[in-house]
MDTraj code that builds the backbone (N, CA, C; nanometers):
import mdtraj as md
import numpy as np

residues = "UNK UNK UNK UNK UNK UNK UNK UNK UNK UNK UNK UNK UNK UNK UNK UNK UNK UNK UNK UNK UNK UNK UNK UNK UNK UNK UNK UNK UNK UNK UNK UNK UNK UNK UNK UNK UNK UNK UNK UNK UNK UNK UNK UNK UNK UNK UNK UNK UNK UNK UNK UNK UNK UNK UNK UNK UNK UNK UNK UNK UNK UNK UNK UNK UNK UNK UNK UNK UNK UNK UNK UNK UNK UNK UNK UNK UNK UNK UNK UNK UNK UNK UNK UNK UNK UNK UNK UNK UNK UNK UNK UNK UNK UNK UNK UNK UNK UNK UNK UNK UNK UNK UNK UNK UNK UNK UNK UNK UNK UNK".split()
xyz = np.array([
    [-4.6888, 0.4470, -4.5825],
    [-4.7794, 0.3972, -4.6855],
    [-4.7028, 0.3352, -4.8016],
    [-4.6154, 0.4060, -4.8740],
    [-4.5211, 0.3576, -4.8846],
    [-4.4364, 0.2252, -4.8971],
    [-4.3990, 0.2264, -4.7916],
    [-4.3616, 0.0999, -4.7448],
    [-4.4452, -0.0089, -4.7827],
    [-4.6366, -0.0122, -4.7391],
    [-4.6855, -0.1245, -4.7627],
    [-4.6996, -0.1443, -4.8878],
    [-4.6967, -0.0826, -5.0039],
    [-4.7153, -0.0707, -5.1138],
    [-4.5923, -0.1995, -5.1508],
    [-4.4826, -0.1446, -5.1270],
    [-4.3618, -0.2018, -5.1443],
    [-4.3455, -0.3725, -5.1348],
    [-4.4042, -0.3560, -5.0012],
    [-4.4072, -0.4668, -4.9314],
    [-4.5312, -0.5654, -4.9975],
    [-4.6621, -0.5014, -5.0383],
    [-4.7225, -0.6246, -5.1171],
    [-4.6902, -0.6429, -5.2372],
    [-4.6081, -0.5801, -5.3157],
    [-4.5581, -0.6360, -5.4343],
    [-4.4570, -0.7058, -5.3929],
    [-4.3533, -0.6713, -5.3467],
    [-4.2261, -0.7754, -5.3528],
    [-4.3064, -0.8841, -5.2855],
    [-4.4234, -0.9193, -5.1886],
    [-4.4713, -1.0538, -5.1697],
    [-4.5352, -1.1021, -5.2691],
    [-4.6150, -1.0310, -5.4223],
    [-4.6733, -1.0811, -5.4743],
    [-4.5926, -1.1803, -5.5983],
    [-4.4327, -1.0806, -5.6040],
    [-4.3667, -1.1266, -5.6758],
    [-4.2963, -1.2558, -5.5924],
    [-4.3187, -1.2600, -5.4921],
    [-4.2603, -1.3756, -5.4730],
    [-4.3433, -1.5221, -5.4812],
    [-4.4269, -1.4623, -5.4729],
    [-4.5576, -1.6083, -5.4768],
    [-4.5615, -1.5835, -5.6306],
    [-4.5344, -1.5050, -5.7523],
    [-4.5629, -1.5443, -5.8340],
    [-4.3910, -1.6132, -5.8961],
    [-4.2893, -1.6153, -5.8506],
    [-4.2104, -1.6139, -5.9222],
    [-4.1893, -1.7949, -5.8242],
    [-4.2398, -1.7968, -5.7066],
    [-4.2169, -1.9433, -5.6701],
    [-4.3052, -2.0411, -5.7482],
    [-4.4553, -2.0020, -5.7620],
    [-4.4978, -2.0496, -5.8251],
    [-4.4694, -2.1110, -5.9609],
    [-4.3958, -2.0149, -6.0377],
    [-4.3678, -2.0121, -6.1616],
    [-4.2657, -2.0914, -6.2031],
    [-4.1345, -2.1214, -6.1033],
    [-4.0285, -2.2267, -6.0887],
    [-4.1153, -2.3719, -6.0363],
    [-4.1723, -2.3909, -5.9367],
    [-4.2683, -2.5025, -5.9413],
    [-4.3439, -2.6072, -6.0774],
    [-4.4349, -2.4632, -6.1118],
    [-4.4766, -2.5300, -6.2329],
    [-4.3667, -2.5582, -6.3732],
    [-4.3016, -2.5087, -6.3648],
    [-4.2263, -2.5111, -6.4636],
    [-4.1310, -2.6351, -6.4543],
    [-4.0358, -2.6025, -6.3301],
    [-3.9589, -2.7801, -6.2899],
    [-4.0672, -2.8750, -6.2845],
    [-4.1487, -2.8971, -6.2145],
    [-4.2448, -2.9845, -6.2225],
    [-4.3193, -3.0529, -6.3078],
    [-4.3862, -2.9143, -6.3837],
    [-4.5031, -2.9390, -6.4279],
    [-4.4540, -2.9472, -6.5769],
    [-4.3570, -2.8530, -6.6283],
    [-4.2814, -2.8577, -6.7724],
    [-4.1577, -2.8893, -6.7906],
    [-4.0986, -3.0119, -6.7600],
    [-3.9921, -3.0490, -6.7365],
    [-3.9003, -3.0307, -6.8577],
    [-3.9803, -3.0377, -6.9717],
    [-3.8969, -3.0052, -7.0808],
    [-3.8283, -2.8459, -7.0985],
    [-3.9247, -2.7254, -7.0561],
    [-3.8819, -2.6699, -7.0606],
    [-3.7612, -2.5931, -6.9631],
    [-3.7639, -2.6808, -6.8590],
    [-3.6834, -2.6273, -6.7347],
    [-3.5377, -2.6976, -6.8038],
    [-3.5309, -2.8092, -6.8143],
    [-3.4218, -2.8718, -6.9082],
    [-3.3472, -2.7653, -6.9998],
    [-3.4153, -2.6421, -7.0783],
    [-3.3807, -2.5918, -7.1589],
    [-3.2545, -2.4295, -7.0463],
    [-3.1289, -2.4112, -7.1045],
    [-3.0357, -2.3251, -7.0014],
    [-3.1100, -2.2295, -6.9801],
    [-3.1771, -2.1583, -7.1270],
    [-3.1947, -2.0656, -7.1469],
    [-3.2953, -2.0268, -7.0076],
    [-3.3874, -2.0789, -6.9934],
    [-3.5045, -2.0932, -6.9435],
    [-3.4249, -2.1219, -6.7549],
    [-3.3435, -2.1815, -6.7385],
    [-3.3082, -2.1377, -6.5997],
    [-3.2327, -2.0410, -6.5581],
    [-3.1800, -2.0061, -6.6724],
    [-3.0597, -1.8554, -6.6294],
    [-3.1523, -1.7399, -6.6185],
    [-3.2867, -1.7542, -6.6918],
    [-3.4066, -1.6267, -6.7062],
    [-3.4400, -1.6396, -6.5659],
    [-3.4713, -1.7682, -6.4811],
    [-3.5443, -1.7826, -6.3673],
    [-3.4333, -1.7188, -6.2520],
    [-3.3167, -1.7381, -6.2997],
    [-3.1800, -1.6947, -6.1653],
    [-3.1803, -1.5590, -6.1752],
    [-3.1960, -1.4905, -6.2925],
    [-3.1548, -1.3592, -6.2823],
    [-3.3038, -1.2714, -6.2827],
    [-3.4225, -1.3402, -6.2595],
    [-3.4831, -1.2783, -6.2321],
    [-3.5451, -1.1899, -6.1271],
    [-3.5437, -1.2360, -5.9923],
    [-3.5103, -1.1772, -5.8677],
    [-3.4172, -1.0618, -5.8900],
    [-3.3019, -1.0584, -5.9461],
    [-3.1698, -0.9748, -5.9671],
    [-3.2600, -0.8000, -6.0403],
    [-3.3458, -0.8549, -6.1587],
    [-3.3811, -0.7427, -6.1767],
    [-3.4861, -0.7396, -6.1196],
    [-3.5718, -0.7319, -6.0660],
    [-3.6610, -0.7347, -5.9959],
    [-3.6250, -0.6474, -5.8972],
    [-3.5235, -0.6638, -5.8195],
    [-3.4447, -0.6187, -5.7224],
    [-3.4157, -0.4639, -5.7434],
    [-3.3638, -0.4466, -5.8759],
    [-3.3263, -0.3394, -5.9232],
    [-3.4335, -0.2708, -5.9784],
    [-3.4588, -0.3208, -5.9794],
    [-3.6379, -0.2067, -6.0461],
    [-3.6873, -0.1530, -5.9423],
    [-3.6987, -0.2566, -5.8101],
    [-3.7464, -0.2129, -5.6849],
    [-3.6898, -0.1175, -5.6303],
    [-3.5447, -0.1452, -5.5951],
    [-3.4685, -0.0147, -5.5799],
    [-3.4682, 0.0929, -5.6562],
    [-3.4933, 0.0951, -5.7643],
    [-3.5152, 0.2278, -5.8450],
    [-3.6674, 0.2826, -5.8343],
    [-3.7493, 0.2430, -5.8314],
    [-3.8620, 0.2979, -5.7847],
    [-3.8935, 0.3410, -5.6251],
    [-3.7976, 0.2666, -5.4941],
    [-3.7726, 0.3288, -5.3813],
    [-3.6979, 0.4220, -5.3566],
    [-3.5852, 0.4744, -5.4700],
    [-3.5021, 0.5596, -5.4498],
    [-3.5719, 0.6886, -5.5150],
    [-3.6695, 0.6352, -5.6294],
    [-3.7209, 0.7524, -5.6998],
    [-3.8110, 0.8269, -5.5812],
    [-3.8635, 0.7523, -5.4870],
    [-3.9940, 0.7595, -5.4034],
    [-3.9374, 0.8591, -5.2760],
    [-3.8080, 0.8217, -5.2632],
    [-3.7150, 0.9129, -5.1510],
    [-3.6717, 0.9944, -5.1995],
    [-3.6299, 1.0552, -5.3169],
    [-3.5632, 1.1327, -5.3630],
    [-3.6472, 1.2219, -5.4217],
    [-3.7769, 1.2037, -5.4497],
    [-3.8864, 1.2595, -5.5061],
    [-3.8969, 1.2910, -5.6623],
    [-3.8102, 1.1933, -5.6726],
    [-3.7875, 1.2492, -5.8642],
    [-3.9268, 1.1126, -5.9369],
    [-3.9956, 1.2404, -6.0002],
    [-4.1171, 1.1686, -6.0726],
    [-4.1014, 1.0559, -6.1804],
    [-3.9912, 1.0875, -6.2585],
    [-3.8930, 1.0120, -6.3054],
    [-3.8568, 0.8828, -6.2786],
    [-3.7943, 0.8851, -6.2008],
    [-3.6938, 0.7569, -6.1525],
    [-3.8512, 0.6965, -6.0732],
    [-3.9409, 0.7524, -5.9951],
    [-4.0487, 0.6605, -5.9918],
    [-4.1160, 0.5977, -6.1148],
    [-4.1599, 0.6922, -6.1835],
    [-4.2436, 0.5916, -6.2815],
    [-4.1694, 0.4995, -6.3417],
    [-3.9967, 0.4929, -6.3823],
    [-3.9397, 0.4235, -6.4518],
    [-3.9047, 0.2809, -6.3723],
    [-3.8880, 0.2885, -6.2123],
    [-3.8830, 0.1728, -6.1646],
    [-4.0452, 0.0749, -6.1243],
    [-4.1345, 0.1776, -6.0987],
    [-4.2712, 0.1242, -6.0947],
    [-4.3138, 0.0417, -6.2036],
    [-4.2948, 0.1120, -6.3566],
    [-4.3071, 0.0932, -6.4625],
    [-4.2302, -0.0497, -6.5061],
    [-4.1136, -0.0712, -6.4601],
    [-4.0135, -0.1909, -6.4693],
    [-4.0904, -0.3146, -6.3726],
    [-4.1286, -0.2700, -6.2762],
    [-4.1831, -0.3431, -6.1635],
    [-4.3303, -0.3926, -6.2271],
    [-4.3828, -0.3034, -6.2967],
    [-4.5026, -0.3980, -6.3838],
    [-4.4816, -0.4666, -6.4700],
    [-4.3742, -0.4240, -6.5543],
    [-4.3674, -0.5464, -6.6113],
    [-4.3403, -0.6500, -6.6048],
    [-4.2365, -0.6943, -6.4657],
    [-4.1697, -0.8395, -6.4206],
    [-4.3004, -0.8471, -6.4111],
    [-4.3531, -0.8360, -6.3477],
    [-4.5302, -0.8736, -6.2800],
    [-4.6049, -0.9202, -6.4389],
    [-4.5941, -0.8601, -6.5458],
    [-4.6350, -0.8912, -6.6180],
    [-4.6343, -1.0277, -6.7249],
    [-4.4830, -1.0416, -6.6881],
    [-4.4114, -1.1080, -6.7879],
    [-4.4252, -1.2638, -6.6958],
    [-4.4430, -1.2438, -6.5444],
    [-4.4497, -1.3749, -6.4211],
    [-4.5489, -1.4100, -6.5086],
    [-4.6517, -1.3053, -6.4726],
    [-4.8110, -1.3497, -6.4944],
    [-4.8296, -1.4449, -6.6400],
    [-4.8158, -1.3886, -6.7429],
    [-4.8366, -1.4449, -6.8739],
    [-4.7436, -1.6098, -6.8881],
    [-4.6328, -1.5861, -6.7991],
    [-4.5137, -1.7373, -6.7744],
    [-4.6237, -1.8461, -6.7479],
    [-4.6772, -1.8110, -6.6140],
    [-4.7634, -1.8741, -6.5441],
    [-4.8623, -1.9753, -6.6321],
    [-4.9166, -1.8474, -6.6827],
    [-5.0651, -1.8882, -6.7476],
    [-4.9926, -1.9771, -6.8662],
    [-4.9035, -1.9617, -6.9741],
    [-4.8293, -2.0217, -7.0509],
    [-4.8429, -2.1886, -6.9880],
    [-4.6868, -2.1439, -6.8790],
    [-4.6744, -2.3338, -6.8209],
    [-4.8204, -2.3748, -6.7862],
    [-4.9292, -2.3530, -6.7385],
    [-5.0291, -2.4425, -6.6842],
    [-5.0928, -2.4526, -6.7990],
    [-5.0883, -2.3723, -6.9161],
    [-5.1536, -2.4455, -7.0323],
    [-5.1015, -2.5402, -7.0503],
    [-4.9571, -2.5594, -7.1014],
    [-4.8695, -2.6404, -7.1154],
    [-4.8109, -2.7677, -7.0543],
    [-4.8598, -2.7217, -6.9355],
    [-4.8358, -2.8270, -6.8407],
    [-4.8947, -3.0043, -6.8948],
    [-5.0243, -3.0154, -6.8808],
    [-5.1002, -3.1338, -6.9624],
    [-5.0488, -3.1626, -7.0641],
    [-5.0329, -3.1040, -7.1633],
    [-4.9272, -3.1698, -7.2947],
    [-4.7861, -3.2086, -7.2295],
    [-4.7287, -3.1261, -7.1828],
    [-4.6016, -3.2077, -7.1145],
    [-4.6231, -3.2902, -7.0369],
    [-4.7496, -3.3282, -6.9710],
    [-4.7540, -3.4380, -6.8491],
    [-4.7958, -3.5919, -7.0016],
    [-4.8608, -3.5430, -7.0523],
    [-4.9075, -3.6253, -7.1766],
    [-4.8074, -3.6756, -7.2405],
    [-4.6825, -3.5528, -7.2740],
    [-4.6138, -3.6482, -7.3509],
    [-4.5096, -3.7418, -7.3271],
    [-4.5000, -3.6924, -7.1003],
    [-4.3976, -3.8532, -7.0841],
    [-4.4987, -3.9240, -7.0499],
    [-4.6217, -3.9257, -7.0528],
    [-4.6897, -4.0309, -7.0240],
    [-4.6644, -4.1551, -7.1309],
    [-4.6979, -4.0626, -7.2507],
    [-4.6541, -4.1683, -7.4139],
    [-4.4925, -4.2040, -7.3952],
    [-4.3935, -4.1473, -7.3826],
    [-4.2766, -4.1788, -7.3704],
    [-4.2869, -4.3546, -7.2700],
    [-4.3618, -4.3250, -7.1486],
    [-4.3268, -4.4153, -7.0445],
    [-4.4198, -4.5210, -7.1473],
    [-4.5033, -4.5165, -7.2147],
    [-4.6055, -4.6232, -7.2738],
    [-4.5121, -4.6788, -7.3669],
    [-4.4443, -4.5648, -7.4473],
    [-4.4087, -4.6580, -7.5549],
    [-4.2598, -4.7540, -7.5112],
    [-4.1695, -4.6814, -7.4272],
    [-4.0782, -4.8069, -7.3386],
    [-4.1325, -4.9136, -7.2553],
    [-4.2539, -4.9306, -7.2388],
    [-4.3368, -5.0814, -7.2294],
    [-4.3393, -5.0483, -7.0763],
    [-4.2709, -4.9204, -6.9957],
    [-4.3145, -4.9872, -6.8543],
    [-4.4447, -5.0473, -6.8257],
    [-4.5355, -4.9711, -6.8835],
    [-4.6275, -4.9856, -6.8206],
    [-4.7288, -5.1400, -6.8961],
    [-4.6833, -5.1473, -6.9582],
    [-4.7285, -5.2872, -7.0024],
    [-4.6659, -5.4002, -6.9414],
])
top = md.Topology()
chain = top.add_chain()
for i, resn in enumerate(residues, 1):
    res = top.add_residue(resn, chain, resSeq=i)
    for name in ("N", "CA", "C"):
        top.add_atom(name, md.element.get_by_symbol(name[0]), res)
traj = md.Trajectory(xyz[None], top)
């Protein structure tokens, strides 16, 4: 049981964390441009990873502890995807808007 538990979060985190590089290179180009903002996206898997393992080791080892503290870690990446998400797709339209004006005002399109 266990296991599936495991197994639909690390899939949920992965559809949310692909998603979240998508919209972001894509959709917020300005902000993907920024280091800060791709070194957060590289090392995020990394803890993710480690939260996971600490909440599977808490889960084998039976310490109540080391579960809630990696579960607890594990909601929040989930948390922090989620709110990214919703952020870039607000954001997204103003950044699609503002190379639209960029490309207007270098005359391509005229």
């Amino acid at each position: 049981m266990a296991y599936r538990v495991a197994l639909f979060v690390t899939a949920t985190f992965l559809l949310l964390y692909l998603l979240n590089v998508l919209v972001t290179k894509f959709g917020n180009h300005r902000w993907w441009q920024k280091t800060w903002v791709r070194t957060a996206f590289k090392w995020l898997p990394l803890l993710y990873l480690t939260c996971g393992l600490l909440w599977m080791a808490g889960t084998q080892l039976d310490s109540l502890w080391l579960t809630r503290e990696g579960s607890g870690m594990v909601t929040a990446v989930h948390i922090y995807l989620l709110a990214l998400l919703v952020a870039a797709v607000f954001a997204a339209p103003f950044s699609l808007g503002e190379r639209l004006y960029d490309v207007v005002r270098r005359g391509a399109l005229c």
